[in-house]
LOMAR-778322 format. One record per residue: residue in one letter; x, y, z of N, C-alpha, C in turn. Coordinates in Angstrom, 1 decimal, decimal comma, padded with zeros to 4 digits. Layout:
% residues N
residu; n_px; n_py; n_pz; ca_px; ca_py; ca_pz; c_px; c_py; c_pz
A; X; Y; Z; X; Y; Z; X; Y; Z
...
% end
This chain:
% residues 174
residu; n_px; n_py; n_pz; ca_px; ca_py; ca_pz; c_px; c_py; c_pz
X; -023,1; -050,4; 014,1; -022,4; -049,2; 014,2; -021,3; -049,3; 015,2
X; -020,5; -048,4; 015,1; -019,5; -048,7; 016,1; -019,7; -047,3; 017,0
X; -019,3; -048,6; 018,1; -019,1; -047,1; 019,5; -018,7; -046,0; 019,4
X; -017,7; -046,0; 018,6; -016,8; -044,8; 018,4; -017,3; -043,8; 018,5
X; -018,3; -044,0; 017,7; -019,2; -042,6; 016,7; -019,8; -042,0; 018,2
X; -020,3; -043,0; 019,0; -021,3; -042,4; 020,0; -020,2; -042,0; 021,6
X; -019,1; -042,2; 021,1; -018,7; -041,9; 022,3; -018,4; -040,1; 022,9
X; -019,5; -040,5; 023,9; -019,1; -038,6; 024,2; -017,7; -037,9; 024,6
X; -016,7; -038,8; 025,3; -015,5; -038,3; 025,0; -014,8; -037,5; 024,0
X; -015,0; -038,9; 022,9; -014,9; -038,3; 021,7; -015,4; -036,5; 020,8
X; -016,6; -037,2; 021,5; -017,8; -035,7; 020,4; -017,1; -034,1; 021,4
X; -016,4; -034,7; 022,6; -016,0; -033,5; 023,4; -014,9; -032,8; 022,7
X; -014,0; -033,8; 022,5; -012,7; -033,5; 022,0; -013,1; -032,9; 020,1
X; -013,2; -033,4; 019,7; -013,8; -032,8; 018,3; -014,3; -031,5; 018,3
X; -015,7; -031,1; 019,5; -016,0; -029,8; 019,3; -015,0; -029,0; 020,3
X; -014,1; -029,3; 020,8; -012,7; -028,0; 021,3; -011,9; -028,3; 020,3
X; -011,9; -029,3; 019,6; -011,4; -028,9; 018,5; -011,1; -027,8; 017,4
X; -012,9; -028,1; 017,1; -013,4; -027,3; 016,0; -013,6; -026,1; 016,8
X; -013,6; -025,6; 018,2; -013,4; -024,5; 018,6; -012,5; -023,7; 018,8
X; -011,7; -024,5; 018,5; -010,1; -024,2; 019,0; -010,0; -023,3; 017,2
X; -010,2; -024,0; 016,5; -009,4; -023,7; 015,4; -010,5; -022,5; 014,9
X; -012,0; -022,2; 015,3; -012,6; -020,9; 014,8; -012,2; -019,9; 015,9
X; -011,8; -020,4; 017,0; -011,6; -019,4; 018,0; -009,6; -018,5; 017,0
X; -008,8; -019,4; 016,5; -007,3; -019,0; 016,0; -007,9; -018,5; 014,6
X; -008,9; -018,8; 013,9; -009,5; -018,0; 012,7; -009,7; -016,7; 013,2
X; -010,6; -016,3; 014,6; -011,1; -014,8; 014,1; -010,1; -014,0; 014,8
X; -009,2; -014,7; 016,1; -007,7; -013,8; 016,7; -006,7; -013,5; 015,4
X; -007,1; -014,5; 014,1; -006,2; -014,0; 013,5; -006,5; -013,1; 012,2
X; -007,6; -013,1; 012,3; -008,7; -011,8; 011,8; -008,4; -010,3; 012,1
X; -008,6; -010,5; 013,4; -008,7; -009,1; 014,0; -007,4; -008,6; 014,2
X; -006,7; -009,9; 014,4; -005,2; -009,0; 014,5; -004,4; -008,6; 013,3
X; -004,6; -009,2; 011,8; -004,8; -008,8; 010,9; -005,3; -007,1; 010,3
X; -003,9; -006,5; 009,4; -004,4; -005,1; 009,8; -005,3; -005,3; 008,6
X; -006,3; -004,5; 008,1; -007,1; -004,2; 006,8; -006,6; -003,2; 005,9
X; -006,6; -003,5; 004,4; -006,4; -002,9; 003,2; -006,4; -001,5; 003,9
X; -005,6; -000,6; 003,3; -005,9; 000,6; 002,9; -005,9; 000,9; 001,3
X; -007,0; 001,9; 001,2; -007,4; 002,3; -000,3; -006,8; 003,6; -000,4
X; -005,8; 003,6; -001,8; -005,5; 004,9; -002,4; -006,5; 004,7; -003,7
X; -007,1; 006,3; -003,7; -007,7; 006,7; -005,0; -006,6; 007,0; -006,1
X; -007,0; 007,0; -007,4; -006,6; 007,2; -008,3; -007,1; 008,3; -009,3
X; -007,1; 009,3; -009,4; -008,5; 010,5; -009,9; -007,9; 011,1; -010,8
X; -008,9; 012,3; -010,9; -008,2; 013,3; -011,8; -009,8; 014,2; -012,2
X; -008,9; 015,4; -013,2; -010,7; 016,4; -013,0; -011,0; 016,1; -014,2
X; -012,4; 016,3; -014,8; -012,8; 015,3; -016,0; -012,2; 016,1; -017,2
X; -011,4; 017,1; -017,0; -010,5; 017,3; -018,3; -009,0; 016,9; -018,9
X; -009,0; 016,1; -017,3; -007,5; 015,3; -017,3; -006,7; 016,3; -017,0
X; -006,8; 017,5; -016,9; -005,8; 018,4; -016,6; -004,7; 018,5; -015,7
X; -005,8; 017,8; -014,7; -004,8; 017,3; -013,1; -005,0; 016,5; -012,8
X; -004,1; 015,4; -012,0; -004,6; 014,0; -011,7; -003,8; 013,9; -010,4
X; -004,1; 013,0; -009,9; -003,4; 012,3; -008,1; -003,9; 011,3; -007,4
X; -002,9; 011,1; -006,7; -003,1; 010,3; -005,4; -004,0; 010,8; -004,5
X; -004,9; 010,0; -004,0; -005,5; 010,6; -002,3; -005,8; 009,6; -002,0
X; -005,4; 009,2; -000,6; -004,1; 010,2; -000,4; -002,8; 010,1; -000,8
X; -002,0; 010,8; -000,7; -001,0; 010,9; -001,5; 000,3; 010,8; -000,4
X; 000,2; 010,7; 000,4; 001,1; 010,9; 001,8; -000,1; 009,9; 002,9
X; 000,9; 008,7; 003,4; -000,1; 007,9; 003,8; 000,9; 006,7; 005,4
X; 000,6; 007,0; 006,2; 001,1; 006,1; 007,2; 000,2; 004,6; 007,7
X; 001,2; 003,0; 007,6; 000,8; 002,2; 007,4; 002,0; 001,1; 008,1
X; 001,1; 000,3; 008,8; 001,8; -000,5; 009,9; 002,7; -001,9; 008,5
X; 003,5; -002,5; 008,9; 004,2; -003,6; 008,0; 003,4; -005,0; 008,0
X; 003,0; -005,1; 007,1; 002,6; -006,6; 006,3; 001,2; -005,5; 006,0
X; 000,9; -004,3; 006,0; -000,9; -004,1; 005,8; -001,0; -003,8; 004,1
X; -002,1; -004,5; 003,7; -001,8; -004,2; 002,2; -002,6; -002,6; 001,5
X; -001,5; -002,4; 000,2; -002,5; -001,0; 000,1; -003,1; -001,3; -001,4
X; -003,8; -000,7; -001,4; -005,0; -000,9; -002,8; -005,5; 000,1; -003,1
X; -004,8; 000,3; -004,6; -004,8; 001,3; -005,2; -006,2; 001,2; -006,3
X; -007,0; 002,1; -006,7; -008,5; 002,0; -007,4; -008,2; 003,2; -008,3
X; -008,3; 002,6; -009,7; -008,5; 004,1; -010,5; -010,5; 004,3; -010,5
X; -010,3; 005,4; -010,2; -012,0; 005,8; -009,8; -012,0; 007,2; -010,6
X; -010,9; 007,5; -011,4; -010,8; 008,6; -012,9; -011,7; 007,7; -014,1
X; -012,9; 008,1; -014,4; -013,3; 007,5; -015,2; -012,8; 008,3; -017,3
X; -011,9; 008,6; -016,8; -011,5; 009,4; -018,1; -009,7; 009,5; -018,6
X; -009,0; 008,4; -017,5; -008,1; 008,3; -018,0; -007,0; 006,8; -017,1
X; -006,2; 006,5; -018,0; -005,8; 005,2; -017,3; -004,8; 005,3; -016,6
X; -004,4; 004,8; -015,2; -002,9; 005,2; -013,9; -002,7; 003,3; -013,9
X; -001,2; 004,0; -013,6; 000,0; 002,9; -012,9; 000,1; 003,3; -011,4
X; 000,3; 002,6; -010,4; 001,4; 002,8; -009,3; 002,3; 002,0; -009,9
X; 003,8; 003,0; -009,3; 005,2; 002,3; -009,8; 005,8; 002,8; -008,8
X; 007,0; 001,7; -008,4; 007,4; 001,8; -007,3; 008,7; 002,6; -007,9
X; 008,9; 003,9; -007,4; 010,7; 004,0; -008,1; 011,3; 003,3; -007,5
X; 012,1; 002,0; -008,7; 013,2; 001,7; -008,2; 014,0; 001,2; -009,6
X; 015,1; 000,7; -009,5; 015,8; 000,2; -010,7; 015,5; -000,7; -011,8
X; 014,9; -001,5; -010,9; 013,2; -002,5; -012,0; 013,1; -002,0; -013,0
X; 012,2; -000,9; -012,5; 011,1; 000,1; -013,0; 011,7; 001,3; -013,7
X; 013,1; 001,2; -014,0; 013,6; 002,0; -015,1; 013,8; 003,5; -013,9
X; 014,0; 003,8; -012,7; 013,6; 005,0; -011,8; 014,9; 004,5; -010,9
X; 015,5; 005,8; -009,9; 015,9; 005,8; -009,2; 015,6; 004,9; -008,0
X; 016,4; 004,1; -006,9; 015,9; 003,6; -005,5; 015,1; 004,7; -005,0
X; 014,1; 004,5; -004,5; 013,4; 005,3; -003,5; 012,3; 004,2; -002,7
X; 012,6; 003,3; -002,3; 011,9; 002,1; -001,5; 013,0; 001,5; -000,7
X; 012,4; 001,3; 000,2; 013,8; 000,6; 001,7; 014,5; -000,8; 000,9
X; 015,9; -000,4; 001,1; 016,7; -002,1; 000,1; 015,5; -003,2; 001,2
X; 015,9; -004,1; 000,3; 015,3; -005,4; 000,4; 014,0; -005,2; 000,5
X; 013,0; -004,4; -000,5; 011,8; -004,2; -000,5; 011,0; -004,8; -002,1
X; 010,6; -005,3; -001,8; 010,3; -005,6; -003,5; 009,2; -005,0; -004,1
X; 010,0; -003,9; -005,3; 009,8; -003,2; -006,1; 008,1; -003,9; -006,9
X; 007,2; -003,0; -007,4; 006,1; -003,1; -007,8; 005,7; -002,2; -009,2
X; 005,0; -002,7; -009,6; 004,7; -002,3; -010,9; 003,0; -002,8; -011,5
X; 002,1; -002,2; -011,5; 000,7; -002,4; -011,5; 000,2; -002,9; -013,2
X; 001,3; -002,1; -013,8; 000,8; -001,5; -015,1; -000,8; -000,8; -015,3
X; -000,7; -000,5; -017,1; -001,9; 000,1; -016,5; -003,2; -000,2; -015,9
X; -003,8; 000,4; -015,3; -005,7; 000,5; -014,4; -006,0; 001,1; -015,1
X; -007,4; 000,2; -016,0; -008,6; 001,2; -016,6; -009,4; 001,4; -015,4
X; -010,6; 002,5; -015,4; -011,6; 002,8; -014,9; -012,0; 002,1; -013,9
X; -012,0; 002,1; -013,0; -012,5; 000,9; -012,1; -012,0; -000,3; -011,6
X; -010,5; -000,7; -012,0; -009,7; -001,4; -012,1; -009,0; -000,9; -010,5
X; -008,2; -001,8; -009,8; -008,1; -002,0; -008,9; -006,5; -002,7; -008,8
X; -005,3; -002,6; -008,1; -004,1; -003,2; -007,9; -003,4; -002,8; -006,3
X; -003,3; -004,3; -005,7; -002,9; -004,5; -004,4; -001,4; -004,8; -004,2
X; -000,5; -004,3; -003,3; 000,7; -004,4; -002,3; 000,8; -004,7; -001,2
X; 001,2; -005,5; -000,5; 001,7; -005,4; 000,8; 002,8; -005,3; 001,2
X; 003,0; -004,2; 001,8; 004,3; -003,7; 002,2; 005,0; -003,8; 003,2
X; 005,9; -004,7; 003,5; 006,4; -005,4; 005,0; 007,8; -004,7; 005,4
X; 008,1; -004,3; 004,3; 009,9; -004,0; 004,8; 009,6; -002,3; 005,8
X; 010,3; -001,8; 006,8; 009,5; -000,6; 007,1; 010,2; 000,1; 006,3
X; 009,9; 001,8; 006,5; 010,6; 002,5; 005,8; 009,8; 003,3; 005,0
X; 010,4; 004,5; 004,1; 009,4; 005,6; 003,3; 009,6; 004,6; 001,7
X; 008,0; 004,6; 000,9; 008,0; 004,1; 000,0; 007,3; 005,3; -001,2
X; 008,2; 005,4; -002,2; 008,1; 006,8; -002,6; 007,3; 005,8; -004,1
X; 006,0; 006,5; -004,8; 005,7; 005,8; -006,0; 005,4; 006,8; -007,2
X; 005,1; 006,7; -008,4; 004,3; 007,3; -009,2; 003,4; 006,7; -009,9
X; 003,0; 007,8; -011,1; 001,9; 007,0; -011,9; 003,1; 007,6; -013,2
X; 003,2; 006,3; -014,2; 004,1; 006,4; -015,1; 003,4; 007,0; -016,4
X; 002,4; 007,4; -016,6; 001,7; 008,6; -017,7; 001,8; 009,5; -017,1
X; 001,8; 009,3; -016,0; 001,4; 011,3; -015,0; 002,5; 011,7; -014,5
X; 003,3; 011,1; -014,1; 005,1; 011,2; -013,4; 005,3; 012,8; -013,4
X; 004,7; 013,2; -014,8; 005,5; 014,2; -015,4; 004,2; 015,6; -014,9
X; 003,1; 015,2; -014,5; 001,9; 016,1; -014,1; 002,2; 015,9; -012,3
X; 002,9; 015,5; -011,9; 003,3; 015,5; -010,6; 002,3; 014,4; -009,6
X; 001,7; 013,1; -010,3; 001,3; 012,4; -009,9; 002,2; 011,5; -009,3
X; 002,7; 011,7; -007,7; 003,1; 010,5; -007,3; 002,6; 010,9; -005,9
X; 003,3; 009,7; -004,7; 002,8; 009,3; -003,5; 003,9; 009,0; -002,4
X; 003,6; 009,2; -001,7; 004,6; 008,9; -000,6; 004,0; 007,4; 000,9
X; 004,4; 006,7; 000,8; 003,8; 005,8; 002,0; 004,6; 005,2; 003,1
X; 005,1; 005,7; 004,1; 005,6; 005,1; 005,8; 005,1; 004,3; 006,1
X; 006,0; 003,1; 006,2; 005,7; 001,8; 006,6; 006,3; 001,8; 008,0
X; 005,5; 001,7; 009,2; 005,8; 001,5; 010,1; 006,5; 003,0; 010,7
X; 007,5; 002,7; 011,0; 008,3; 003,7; 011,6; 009,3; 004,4; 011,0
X; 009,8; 006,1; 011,0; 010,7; 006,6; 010,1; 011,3; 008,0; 011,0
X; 012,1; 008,3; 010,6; 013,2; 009,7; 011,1; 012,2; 010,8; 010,8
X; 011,2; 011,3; 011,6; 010,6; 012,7; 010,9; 011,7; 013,5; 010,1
X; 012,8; 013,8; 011,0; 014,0; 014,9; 010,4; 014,6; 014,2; 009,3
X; 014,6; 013,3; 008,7; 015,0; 012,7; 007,8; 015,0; 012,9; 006,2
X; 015,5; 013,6; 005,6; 015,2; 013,3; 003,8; 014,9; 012,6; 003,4
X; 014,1; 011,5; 003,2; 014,6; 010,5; 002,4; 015,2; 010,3; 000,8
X; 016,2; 010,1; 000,5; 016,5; 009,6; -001,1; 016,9; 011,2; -001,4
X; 017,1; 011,7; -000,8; 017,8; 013,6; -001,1; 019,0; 013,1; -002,0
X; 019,5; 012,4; -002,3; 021,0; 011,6; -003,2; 020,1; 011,5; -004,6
X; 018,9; 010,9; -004,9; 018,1; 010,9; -006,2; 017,2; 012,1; -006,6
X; 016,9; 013,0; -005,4; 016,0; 014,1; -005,9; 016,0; 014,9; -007,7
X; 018,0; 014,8; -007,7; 017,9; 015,8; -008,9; 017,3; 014,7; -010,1
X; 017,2; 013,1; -010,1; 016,6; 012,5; -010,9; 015,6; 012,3; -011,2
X; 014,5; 013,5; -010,3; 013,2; 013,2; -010,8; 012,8; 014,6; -011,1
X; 011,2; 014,6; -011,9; 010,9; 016,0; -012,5; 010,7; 016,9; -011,0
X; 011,2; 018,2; -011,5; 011,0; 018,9; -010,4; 009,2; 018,9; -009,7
X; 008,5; 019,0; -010,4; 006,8; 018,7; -010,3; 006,6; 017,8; -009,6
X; 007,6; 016,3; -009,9; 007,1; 015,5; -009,0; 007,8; 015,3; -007,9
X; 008,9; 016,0; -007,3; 009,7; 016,0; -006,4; 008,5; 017,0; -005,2
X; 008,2; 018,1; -006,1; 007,7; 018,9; -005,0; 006,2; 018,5; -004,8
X; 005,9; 017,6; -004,7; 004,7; 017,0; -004,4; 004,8; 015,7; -003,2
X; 005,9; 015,4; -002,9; 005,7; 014,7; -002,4; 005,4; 015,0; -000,6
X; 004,7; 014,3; 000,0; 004,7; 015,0; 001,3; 005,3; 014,6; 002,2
X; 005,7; 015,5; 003,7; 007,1; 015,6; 004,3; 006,8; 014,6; 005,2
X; 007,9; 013,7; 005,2; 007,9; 012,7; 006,1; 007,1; 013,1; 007,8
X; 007,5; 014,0; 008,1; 007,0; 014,0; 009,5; 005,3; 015,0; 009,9
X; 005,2; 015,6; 008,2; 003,8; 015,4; 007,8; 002,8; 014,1; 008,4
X; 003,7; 013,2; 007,5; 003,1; 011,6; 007,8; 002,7; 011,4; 008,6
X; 003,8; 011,3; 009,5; 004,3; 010,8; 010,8; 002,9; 011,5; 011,9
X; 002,6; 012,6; 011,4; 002,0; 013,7; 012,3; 000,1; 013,3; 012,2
X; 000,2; 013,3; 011,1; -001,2; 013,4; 010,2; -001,7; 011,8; 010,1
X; -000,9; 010,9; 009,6; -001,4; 009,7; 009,6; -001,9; 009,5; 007,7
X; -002,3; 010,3; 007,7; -003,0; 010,5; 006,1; -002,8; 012,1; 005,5
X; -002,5; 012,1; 004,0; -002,5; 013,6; 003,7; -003,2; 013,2; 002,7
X; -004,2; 014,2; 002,0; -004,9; 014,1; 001,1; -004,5; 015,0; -000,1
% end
């Protein structure tokens, strides 16, 4: 056998090694933000459907995860933007999203880095005033956002959306 193996030098350096690199695993754990979950619902006659929450404040790189938990009908998140056949309403240089549909229990993830207000819908429900609003990081409470596209969306789903400094205030609106 060779000394190598038995040299305690060695066996020292190997376990600061291997401590080094579980000690930079869990710093980069915790500093890591975690998922946030938007529901996806509705009442079991489909009559009404939404986000909750629906107005949501969220630091940059944290991902969000959207869950249809409506066992009686199927949602999108769609990001309005040009992509997506919709007006901009996501900060330029943000890349636009599109889930397609979620059956029942079905599940679709984002991470959102660019900061800024990220305005979305659900593209069966657009028109039942199912959309969402999400602050990425930091934003103008006094601010409009996208007041230049308002007249291109349904009035329903314009007045649904919640006020930026709601957000800003609340952290979550349901």
């Amino acid at each position: 056998m060779s000394t190598a193996a038995f040299n305690p030098q060695r066996r020292r350096l190997l376990a600061m090694g291997g401590g080094l690199l579980l000690t930079a695993a869990v710093i980069r754990r915790a500093g890591a933000a975690e998922a946030v979950e938007i529901q996806m619902s509705g009442t079991p006659s489909g009559s009404q459907v939404w986000f909750r929450p629906h107005g949501l404040l969220i630091q940059p790189g944290q991902t969000v995860r959207w869950v249809n938990s409506d066992t009686g009908n199927a949602h999108t998140t769609t990001a309005y933007h040009p992509k997506n056949h919709k007006p901009l309403r996501i900060p330029d240089g943000a890349t636009p999203w599109d889930s397609g549909y979620l059956l029942p229990g079905q599940s679709f993830e984002v991470v959102l880095s660019v900061p800024g207000v990220y305005d979305y819908f659900c593209l069966p429900h657009e028109m039942a005033g199912m959309v969402g609003r999400i602050v990425v990081g930091t934003a103008d409470a006094a601010h409009k956002p996208y007041a230049a596209t308002d007249a291109q969306l349904p009035a329903v789903a314009l007045a649904q959306f919640p006020d930026v400094a709601a957000i800003l205030k609340s952290k979550r609106i349901d």
